[in-house]
N, C-alpha and C positions, 0 to 999 in steps of 0.2 A: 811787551809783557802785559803793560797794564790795556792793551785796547784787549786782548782776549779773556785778561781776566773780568774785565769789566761787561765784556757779553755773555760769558758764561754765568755770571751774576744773577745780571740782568735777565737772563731765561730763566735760570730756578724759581727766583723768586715772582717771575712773573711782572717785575716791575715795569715802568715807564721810563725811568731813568737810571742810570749809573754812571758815577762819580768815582774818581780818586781824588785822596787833600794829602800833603804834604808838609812834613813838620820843619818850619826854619826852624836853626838850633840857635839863632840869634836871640827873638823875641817868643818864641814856639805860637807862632801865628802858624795858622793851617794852609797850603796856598793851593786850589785844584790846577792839577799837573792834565787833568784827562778825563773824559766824558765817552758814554757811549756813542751819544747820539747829539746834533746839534745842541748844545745848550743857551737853553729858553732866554728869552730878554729877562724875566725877573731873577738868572742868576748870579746877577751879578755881585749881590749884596754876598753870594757864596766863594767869591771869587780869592778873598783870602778871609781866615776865620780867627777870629781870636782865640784865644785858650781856652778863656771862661764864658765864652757863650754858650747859649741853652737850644745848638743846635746838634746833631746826633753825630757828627763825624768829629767836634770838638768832645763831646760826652766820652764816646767812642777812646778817644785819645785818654784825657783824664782815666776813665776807668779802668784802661788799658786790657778792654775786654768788649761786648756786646752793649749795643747802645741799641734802644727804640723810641721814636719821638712822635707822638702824632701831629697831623696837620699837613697843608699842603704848603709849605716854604715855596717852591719857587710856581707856582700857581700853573700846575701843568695836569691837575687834579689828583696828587698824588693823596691818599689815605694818610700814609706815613712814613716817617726814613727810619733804614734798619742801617745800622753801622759798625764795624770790626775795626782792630785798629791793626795794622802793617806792625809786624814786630821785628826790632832788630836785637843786637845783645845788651842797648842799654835802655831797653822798653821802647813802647810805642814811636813808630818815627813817620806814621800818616795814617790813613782811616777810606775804609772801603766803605763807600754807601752805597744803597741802593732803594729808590723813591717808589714804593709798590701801589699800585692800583686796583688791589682787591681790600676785603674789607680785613679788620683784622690786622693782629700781627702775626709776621712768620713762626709758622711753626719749627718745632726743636731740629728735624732735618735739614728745613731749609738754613737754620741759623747753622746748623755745625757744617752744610755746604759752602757756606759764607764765611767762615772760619777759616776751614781749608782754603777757598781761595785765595784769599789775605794772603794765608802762610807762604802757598807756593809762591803769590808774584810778589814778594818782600825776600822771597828766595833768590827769584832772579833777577833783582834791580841792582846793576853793576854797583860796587862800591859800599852796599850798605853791612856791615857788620853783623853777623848772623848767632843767635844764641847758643850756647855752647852744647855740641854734638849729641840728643838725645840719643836713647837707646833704640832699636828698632824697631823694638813692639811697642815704643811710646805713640801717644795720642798727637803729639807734632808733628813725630819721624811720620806718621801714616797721614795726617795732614798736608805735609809736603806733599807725599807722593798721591793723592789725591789731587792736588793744586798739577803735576804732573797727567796726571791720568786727564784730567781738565784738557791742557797742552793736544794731551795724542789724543782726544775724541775729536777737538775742536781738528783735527787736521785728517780724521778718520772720511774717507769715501764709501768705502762699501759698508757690508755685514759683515763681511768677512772681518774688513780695518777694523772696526770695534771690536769687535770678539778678540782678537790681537790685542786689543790694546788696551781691555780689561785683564788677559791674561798676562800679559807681561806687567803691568803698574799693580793690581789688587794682588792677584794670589799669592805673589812672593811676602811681601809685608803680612798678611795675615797667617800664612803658614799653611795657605789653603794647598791641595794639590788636582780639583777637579773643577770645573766649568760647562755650565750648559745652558744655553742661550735660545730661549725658543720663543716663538712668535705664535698668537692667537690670532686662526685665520677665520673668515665669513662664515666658516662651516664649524665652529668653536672646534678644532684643532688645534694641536699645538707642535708647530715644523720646526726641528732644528734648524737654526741656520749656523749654529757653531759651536765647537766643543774643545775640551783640553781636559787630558786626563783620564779621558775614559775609554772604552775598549768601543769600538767599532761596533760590536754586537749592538752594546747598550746604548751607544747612541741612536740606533736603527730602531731598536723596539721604542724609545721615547719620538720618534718622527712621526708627527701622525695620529697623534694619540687623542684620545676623545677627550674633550674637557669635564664633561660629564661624568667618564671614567676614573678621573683620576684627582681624589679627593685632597691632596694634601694642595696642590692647584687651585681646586677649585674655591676654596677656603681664602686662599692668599687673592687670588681675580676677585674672589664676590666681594670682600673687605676694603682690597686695598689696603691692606695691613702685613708687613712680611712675617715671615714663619722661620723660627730657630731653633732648631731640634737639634741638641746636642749628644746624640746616641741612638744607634739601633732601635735599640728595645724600647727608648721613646716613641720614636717612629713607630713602630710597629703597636706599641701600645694607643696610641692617637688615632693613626688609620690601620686598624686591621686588617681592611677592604684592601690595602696596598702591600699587604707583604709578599705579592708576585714578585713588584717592582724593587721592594725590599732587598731580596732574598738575591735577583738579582744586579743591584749595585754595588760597586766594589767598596762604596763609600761607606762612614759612620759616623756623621754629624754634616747638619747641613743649612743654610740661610737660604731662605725662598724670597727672595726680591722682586716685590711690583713692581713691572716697566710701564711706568705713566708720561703721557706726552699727551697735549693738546683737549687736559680734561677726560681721557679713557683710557684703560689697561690695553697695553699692546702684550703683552708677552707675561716673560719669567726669566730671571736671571739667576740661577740657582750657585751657588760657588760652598764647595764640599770641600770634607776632609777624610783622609782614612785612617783616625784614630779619633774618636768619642772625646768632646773639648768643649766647655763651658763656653758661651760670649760675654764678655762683661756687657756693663752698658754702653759704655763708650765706642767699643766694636759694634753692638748692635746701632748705635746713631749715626757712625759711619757708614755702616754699610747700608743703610736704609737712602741714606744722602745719596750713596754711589747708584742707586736702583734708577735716583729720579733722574740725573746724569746718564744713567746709560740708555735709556730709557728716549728720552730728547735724540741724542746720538744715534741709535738707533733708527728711529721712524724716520730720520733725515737721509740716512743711508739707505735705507728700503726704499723711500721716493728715488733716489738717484738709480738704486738696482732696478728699479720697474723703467723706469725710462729709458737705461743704458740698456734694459733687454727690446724695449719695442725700436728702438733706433739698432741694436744689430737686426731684429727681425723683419724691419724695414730693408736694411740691406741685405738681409739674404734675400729678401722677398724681389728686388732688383738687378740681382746677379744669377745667371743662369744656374736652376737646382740639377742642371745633369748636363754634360755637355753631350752632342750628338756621335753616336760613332757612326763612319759615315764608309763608303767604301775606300775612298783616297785618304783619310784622313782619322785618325783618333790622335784626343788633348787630354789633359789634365792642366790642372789650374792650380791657384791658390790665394785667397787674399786675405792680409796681414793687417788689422786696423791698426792705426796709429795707437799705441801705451798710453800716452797724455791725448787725454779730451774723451769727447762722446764716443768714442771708437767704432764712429761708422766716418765716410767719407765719399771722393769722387771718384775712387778707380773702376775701373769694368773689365771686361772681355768677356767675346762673344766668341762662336765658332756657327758659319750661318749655311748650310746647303745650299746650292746654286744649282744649276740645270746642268748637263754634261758632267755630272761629277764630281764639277767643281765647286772651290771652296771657299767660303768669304770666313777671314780671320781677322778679330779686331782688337786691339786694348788701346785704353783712352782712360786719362785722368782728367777731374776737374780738379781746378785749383782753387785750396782750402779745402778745410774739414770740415765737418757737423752735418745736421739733417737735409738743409738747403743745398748744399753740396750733394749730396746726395741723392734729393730729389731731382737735379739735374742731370744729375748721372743718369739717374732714368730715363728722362726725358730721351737723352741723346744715345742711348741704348736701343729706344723706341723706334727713332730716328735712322739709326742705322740701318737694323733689321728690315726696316718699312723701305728705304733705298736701297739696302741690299738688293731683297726680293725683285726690284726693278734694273736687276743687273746693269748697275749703272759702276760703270770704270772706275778705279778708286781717285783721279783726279777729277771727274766731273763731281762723285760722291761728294767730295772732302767740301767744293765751292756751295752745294746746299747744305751741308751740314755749318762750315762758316757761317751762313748768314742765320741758321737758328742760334749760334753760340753769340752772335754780336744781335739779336735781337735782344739778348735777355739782360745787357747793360752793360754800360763802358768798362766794368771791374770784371766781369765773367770770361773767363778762359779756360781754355781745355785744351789739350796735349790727345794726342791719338794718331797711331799706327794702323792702316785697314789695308790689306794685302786679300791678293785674289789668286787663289791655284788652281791653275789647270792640269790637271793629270796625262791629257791626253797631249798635249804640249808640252810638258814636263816644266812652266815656268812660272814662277810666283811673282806677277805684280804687286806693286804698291807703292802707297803716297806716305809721306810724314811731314807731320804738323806737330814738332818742339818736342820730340817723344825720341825716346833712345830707341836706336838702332835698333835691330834683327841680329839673332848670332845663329849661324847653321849649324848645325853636326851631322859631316855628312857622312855615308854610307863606310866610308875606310877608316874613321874613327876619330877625321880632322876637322878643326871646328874653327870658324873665322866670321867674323862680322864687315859684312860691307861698310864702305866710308861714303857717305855720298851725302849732299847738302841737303838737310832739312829745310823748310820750309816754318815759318813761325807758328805757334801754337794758333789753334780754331781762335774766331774773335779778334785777335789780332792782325791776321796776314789776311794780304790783298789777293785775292786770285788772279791770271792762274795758279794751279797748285801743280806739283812733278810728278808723274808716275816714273819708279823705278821697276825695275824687270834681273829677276835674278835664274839663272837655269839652275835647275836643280837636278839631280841623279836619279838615280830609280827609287831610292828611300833615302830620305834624311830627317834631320828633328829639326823644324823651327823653333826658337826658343824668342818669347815676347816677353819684356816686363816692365813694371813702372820704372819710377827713377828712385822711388821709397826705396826700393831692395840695393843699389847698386850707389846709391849717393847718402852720403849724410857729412856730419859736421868736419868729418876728419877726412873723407875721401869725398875725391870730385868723380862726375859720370865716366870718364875715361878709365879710372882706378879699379872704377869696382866693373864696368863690365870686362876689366882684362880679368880680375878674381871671378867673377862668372863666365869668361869662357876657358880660364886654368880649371876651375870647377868640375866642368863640361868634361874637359879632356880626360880628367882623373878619372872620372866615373865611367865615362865612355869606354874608355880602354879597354876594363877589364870585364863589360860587362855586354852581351851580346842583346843589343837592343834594334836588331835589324831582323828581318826573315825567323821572327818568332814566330811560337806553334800557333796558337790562336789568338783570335781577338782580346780576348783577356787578358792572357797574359802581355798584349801588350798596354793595355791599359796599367793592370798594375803595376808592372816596370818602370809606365810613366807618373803615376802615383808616388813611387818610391824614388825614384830621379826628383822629382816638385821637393819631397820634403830632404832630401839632401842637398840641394842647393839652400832651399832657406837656411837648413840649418847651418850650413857653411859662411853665409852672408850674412845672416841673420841669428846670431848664433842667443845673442838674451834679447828677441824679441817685445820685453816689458819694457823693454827703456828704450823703442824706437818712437821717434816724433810726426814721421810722417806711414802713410796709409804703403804698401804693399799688392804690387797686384804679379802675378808670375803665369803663366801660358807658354806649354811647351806640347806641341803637336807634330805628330809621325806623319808624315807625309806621305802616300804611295804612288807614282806613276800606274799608266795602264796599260798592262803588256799588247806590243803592236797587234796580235791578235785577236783583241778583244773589239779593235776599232778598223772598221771597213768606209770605204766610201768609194761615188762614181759621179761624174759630173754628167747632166743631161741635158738632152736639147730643147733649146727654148721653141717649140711649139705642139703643138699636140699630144704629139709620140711619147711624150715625157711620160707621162703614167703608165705608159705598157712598159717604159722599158726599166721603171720604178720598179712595178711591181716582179720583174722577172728579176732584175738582183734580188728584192729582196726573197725570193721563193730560194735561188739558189744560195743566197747568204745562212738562212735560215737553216737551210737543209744540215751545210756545213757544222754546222754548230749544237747541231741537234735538239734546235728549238720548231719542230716542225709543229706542234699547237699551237702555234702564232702566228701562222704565214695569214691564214684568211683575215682575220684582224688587221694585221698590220699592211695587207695587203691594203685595205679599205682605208686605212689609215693613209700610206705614201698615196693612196690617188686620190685622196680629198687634197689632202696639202699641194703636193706637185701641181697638180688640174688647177686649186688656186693660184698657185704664183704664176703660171702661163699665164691664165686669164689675167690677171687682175695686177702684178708687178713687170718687175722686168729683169729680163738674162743677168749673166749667165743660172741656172738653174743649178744644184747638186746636192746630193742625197748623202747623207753620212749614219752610220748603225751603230750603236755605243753596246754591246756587252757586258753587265755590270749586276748590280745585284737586284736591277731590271734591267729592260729593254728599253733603251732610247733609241728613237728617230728624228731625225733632223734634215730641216729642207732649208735652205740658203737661196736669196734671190737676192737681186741688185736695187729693191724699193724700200725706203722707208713707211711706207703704210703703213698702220696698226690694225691688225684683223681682229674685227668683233663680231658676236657671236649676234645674232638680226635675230626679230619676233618673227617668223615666216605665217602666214595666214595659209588656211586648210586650203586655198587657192591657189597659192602661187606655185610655182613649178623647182622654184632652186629657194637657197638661200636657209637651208639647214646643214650646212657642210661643216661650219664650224660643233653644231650641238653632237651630231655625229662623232664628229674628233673627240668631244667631251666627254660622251657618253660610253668609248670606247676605249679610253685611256685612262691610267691611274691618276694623271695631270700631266698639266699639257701649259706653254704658255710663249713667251716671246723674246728673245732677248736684240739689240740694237748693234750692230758691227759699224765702223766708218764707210764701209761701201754698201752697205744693208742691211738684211736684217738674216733673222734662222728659225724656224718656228720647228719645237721640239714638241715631242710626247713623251710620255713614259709606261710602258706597260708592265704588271708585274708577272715576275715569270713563273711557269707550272710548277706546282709543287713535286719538289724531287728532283727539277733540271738542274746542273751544275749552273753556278754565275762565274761569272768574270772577275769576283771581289768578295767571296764571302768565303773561308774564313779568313779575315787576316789579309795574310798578302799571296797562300799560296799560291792562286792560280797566276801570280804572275813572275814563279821561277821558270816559267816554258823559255 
């Protein structure tokens, strides 16, 4: 009690030091129990105090009231000590000082701030006998709870916590029943940040308001002097210019409190009543005290709110702002910061298009919270994405993603799941590195989690890493998440992902999330699926410790119709006999605006892997919501697109390819390689994937 009463002290008055002394009831020597801050070598001569010395916390005691000494006793250049004395039932029983470093002594506020705080932490020093029960509108009873209000600021984080916590400790003891807390912004506005008491309307028409505007304000900021208007028609007689605002407040009598911190007005604390009531003085030096207290409180809460917004803004700014709907695949997400700390962190997921259709899906936690955490997370989001696109296997992935995670220090680790679907395979590979399983929900409404051995978190594990391989139906839900959602103090990871796939089954039942009408709707399906699980796991998300991350994606195979192929002969012949599937593929399908294109297309590719790779050769046609083509050889070469000079006779087949496709690129097989194109299709042709999933009830 006494280290908070003694920095709350110590900030009103501005001081250098603060002290508590203590009354033996032997000799009534003084003895300091508590300091704010290191106490100085010359304090020792303070270290116990006689009765009758001519120092301000023995004064303090004697007087059994307000004590002021000038000079600098313990030579830490203090001006002078101001001292209160700790009261129990049978008078003074110790002495609050505090050694201030401005000129002067404190004025009547800061003293009756210093009063109060005495009262409360002699309130709550176990054992000491307390003076008998004032009445409630007394000037103790309201000192107390003052020395309280003290307590709940010094513990207050937000804007919000303050406003709370002037409403609940001030307006009951004064009889108040309204609140409005507003802050002066760069543009001399004046924003709510919180209210009690007042209707909705009124607090909106006071958001925002011009300082200039509004005179009873402007009077109270230009002074720094607060304003107590006990009636209407006072009001209204003083600023006439405001019987707008007048006219409509429900209030009639009211205290405008200067919120001062750091030497400048931040705001206005206004605390109202709806009946016309006199202030004595005594209420008025209270509540003057309470401005420069809330006032402190405040400006510390608004640094913590701007920082707590650019650290979520940072992690939105890191986490995909739309995820892609893709032909095989639409997700919905969610992430949950951790309640305790900066509430940002290391979790992610991605959802990444691949070539053929298919789909790179990722979630990954770094371990630990805050901004660092965070900025890693990015890093290896970055990281992903950039290997993904080099369609590299989720076990080759995982071994360069490792060595970015153990470059960044022996303590850096990360957890992640990266799985790859192929639609026209109908199979979902993937690796895990210390991250909780995959749960399916498949197509008939049953939903189960494979077991298979993880592999230890990035950073940690040695390569190799496992790909695992799961077949999947013609539609089902992946379901990805951190281990925040499914793990905490009273459940282990096994507990809660059996609760999220009972979850799973409940919702699934009864609600048709397969071979829906459109793309939409099934996003929002899966929108409203994300926030039923959290809420079922996660049911008071304020009081979760760790970060939250949830990814659940529809899956679609691709009906066998959509996918043709032919294998051809490794020498010449190949391009004639390319291009004649593709004229009669084409025809089939009623994409005949693309035969000559894509004609030019399969006989640059094919023409190169003759020449330049080796056998066997074959042609595959993707149907989708373009046109893929795909040629497959037996070489790993990487084809690059050559400067050709106005000379040379070849060596523009590649810019051709470029120039003729929507994109076009490469991907690496264990026996080869596949070089794809993508063209997009005429407007008005039916695709193979758009909308939704119907083209592939055939």
């Amino acid at each position: 009690m006494f280290a908070l009463a003694l920095r709350q002290a110590k900030v009103c008055l501005g001081g250098l030091e603060a002290l508590a002394h203590w009354r033996e009831p032997a000799d009534g020597r003084l003895r300091m129990v508590a300091s704010d801050g290191s106490v100085p070598a010359g304090a020792e001569g303070w270290a116990q105090l006689r009765a009758d010395q001519d120092a301000a916390p023995a004064r303090a005691v004697r007087r059994g009231g307000y004590a002021w000494v000038e000079g600098d006793p313990l030579g830490i250049g203090a001006s002078g000590t101001a001292a209160v004395p700790f009261l129990g039932a049978e008078g003074p029983v110790g002495a609050l000082s505090v050694l201030t470093g401005g000129a002067g002594e404190p004025d009547e506020m800061q003293r009756s701030f210093l009063r109060a705080t005495a009262a409360w932490a002699a309130a709550h020093v176990h054992g000491v006998p307390q003076p008998s029960a004032p009445g409630p509108g007394s000037v103790v009873a309201r000192s107390a709870l003052m020395g309280e209000l003290t307590a709940a600021l010094g513990q207050a984080v937000t804007a919000q916590d303050v406003t709370q916590a002037v409403a609940d400790r001030v307006m009951p003891p004064f009889g108040a029943d309204g609140l409005l807390v507003q802050v002066l912004d760069e543009d001399d506005r004046l924003y709510a940040v919180g209210s009690a008491g007042y209707p909705q309307e009124f607090t909106r028409l006071m958001d925002g308001f011009p300082l200039s505007d509004y005179a009873t304000v402007h009077d109270v900021v230009r002074t720094r002097t607060p304003r107590f208007i006990e009636s209407k028609a006072e009001y209204e007689r003083l600023y006439p210019s405001m019987r707008q605002v007048s006219v409509k407040s429900p209030k009639e009598a009211w205290a405008f409190l200067p919120m001062i911190a750091s030497g400048r007005t931040i705001g206005l604390c206004t605390v109202s009543f709806s009946e016309p009531r006199p202030f004595s003085e005594e209420e008025r030096t209270l509540l003057t005290a309470l401005s420069g207290l809330v006032g402190q409180a405040l400006e510390r809460a608004r640094l913590y709110d701007m920082e707590h917004a650019r650290a979520r803004e940072l992690q939105r700014g890191l986490l995909p702002r739309a995820l892609p709907r893709l032909p095989a695949a639409c997700a919905a997400a969610r992430y949950l910061p951790a309640a305790q700390g900066e509430g940002v962190g290391g979790d992610w997921y991605d959802v990444i298009p691949l070539s053929a259709d298919r789909v790179a899906i990722v979630i990954g936690d770094v371990m630990g919270h805050g901004i660092a955490e965070a900025a890693t997370m990015g890093r290896l989001r970055t990281a992903v994405s950039t290997l993904a696109d080099l369609d590299m296997p989720p076990d080759e992935l995982f071994d360069r993603l490792n060595d970015l995670v153990s470059e960044l220090g022996d303590d850096s680790y990360a957890t992640c799941l990266y799985a790859v679907f192929d639609p026209v395979a109908r199979t979902c590979s993937y690796a895990v590195a210390g991250h909780p399983q995959p749960v399916v929900v498949h197509g008939d409404g049953t939903v189960d989690s494979p077991v298979v051995a993880a592999d230890p978190p990035l950073g940690a594990a040695q390569p190799p890493f496992e790909t695992h391989q799961l077949q999947l139906p013609d539609e089902s839900l992946l379901v990805l998440c951190t281990d925040g959602l499914i793990e905490s103090a009273t459940q282990d990871v096994e507990e809660g992902r059996a609760r999220l796939q009972q979850v799973l089954t409940d919702v699934v039942s009864s609600t048709p999330y397969f071979r829906v009408a459109d793309e939409d709707d099934d996003v929002r399906r899966l929108e409203e699926l994300c926030d039923t699980v959290v809420s079922a796991l996660l049911p008071d998300a304020r009081a979760t410790s760790d970060d939250a991350g949830l990814l659940i994606v529809h899956t679609r195979c691709t009906a066998p119709r959509d996918v043709v192929g032919c294998d051809l002969t490794d020498d010449p012949r190949a391009a004639g006999q390319a291009r004649q599937y593709v004229r009669a593929r084409l025809d089939a399908w009623g994409l005949t605006d693309l035969v000559l294109t894509t004609e030019l297309l399969v006989s640059e590719l094919v023409g190169n892997a003759v020449r330049h790779a080796s056998g066997p050769v074959r042609l595959r046609l993707l149907r989708s919501r373009t046109l893929i083509c795909e040629v497959y050889d037996g070489s790993l070469n990487t084809p690059r697109i050559r400067r050709a000079d106005s000379t040379d006779e070849g060596g523009r087949g590649l810019q051709l390819v470029a120039a003729l496709s929507r994109r076009w690129g490469a991907r690496y097989l264990q026996d080869g390689k596949c070089i794809w194109t993508e063209q997009q299709l005429p407007t008005g042709e039916p695709s193979g994937a758009v909308p939704g999933i119907a083209p592939h009830a055939a």
